[in-house]
TIDO-219880 format. One line per field, with one value per atom (N, C-alpha, C, O): residue in one letter; chain; atom name; y, x, z. Coordinates in steps of 0.1 Angstrom, whole numbers, plus 2048, in hexadecimal, padded with zeros to 3 digits. Layout:
REM TIDO-219880
residuo = (A;...)
cadena = (A;...)
atomo = (CA;...)
c2 = (Y;...)
c1 = (X;...)
c3 = (Z;...)
***
This chain:
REM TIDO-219880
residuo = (X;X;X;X;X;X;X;X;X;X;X;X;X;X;X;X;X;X;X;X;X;X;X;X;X;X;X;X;X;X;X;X;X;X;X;X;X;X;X;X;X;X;X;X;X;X;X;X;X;X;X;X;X;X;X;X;X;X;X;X;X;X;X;X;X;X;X;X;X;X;X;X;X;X;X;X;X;X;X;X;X;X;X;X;X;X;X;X;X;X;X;X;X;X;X;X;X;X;X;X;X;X;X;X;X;X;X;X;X;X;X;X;X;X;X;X;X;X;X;X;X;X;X;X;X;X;X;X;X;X;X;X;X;X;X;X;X;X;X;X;X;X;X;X;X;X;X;X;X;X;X;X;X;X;X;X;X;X;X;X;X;X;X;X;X;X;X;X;X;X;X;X;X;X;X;X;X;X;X;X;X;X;X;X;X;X;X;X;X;X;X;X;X;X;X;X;X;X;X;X;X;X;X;X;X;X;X;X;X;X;X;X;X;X;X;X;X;X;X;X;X;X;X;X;X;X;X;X;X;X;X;X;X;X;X;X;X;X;X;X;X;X;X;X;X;X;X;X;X;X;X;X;X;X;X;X;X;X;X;X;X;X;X;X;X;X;X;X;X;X;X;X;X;X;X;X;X;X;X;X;X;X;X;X)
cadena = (A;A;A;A;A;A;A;A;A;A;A;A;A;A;A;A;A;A;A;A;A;A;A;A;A;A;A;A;A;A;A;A;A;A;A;A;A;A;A;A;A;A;A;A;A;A;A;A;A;A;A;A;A;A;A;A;A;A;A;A;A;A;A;A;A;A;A;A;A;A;A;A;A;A;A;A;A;A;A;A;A;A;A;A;A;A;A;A;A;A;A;A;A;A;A;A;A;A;A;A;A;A;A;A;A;A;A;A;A;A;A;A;A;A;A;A;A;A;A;A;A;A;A;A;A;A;A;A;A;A;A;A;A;A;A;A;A;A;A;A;A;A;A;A;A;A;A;A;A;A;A;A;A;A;A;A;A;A;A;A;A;A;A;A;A;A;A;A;A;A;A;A;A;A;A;A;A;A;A;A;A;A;A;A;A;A;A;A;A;A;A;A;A;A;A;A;A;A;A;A;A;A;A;A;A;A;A;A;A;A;A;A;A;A;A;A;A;A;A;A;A;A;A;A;A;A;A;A;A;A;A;A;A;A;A;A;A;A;A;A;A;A;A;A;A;A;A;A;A;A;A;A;A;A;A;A;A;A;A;A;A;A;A;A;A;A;A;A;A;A;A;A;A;A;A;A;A;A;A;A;A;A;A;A)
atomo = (N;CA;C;O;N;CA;C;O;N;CA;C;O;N;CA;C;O;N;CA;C;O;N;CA;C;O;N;CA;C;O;N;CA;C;O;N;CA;C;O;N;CA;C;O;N;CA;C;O;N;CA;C;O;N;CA;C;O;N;CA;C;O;N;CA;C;O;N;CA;C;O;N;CA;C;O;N;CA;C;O;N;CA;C;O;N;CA;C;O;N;CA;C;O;N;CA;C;O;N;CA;C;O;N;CA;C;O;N;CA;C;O;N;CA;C;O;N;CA;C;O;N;CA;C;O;N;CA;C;O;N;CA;C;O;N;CA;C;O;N;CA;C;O;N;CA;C;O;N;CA;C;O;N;CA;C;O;N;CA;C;O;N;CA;C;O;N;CA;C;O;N;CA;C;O;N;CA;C;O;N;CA;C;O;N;CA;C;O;N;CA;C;O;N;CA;C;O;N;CA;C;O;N;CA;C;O;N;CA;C;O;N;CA;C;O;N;CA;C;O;N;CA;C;O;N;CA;C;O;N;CA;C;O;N;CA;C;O;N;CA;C;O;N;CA;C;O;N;CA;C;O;N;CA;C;O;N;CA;C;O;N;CA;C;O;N;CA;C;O;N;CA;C;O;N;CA;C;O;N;CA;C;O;N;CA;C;O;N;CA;C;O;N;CA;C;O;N;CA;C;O;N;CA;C;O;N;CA;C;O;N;CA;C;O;N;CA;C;O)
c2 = (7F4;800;80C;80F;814;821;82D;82E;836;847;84D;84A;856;85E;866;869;86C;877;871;879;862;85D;85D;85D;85D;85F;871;875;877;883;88C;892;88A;890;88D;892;885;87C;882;880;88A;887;897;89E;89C;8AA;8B0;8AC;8B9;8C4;8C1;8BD;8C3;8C0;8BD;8C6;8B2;8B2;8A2;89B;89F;88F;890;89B;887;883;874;86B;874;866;867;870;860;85E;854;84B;856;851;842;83E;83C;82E;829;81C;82F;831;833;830;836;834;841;84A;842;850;856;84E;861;864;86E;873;872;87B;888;884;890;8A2;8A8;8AD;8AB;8B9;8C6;8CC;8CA;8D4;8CD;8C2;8D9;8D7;8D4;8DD;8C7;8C2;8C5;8D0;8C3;8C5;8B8;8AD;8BB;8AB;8AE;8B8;8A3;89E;892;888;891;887;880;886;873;86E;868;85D;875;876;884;88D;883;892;890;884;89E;89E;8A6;8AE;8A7;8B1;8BD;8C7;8BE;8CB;8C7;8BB;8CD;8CA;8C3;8C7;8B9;8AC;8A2;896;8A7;8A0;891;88F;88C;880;876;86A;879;872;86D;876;862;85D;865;867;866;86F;861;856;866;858;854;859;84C;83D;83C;837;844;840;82F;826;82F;821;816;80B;818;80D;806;7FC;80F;80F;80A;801;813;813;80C;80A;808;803;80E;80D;818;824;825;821;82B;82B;833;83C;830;83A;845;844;84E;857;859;855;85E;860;866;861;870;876;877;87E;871;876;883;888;888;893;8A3;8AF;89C;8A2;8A1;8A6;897;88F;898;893;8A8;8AF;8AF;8AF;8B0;8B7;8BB;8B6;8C4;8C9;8C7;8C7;8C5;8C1;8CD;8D3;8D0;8DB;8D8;8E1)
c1 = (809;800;809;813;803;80E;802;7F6;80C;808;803;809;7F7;7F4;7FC;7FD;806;813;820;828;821;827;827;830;81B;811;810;813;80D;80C;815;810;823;831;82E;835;825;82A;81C;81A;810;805;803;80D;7FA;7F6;7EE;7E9;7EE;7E8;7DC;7D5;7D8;7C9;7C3;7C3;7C0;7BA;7B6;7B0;7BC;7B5;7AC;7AB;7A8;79F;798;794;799;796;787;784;77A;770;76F;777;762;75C;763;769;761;762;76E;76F;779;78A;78C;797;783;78E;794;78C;79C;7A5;79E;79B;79B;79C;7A4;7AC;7A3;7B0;7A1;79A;7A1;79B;7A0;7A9;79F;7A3;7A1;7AB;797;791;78F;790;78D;78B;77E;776;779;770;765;768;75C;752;750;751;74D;744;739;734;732;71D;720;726;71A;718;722;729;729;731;73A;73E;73D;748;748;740;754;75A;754;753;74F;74D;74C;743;752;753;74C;752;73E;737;72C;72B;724;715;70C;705;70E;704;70D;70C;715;71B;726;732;71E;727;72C;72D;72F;733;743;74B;745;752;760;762;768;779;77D;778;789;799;79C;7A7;798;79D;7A9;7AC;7B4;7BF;7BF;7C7;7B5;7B3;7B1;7B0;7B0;7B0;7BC;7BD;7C4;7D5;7DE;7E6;7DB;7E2;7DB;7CF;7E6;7DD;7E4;7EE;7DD;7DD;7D9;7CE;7E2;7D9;7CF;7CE;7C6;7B9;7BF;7C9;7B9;7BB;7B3;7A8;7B8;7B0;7A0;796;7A1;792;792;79B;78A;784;782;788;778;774;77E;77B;78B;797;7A4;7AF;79F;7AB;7AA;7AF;7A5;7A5;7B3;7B8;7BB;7C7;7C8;7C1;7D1;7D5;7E2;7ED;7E1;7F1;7EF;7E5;7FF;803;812;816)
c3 = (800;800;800;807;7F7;7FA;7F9;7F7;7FC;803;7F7;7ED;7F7;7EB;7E5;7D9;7F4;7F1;7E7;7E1;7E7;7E0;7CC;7C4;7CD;7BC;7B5;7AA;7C0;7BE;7B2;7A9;7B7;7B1;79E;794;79D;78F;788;77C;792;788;781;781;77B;773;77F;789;779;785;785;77C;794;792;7A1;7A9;7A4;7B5;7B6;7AE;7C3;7C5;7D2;7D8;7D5;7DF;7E2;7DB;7EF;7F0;7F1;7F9;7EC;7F8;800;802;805;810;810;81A;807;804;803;802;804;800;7F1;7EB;7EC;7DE;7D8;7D5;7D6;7D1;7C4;7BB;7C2;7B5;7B2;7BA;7A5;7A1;796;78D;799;792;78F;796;782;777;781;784;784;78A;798;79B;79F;7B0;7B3;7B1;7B9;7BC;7C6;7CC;7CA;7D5;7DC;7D7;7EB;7F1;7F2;7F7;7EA;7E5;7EE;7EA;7FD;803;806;80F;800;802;7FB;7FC;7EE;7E7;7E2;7E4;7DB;7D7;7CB;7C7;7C2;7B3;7AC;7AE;7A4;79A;79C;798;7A0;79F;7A6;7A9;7A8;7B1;7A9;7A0;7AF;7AC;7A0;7A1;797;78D;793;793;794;798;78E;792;781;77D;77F;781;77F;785;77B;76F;788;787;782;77D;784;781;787;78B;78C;79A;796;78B;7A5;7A8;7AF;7B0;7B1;7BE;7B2;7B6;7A6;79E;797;790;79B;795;7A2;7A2;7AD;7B9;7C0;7C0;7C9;7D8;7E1;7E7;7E2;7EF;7F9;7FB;804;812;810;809;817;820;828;82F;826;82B;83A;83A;844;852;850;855;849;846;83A;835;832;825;822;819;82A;828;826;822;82A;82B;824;825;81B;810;805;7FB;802;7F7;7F8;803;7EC;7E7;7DA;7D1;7D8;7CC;7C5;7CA;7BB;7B4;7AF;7AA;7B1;7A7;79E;795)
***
């Protein structure tokens, strides 16, 4: 398992986030929380880029607090 901070260095600018459920994603644009996940804009849930489908990543302590930004 490795650290999100590990991945970060290598990706395009943009923003990841874990939800509720653990799974990482990776956003072009800076995301919102709709219940119990982050998404693109109010109400638009259609699904980001699952880092968690490539990686095996840790969880993060709070979801709700796993916004970051790559720059």
């Amino acid at each position: 398992m490795i650290e999100i901070n590990e991945i970060t260095p290598f990706m395009k600018k943009g923003w990841v986030a874990m939800n509720k459920d653990g799974n990482w994603c990776y956003y072009v644009k800076k995301p919102e929380i709709f219940d119990i996940m982050w998404v693109r804009g109010y109400g638009d849930i259609t699904p980001a880029k699952s880092l968690s489908d490539a990686f095996d990543i840790a969880p993060a302590d709070d979801w709700t607090k796993s916004l970051m930004e790559i720059k």
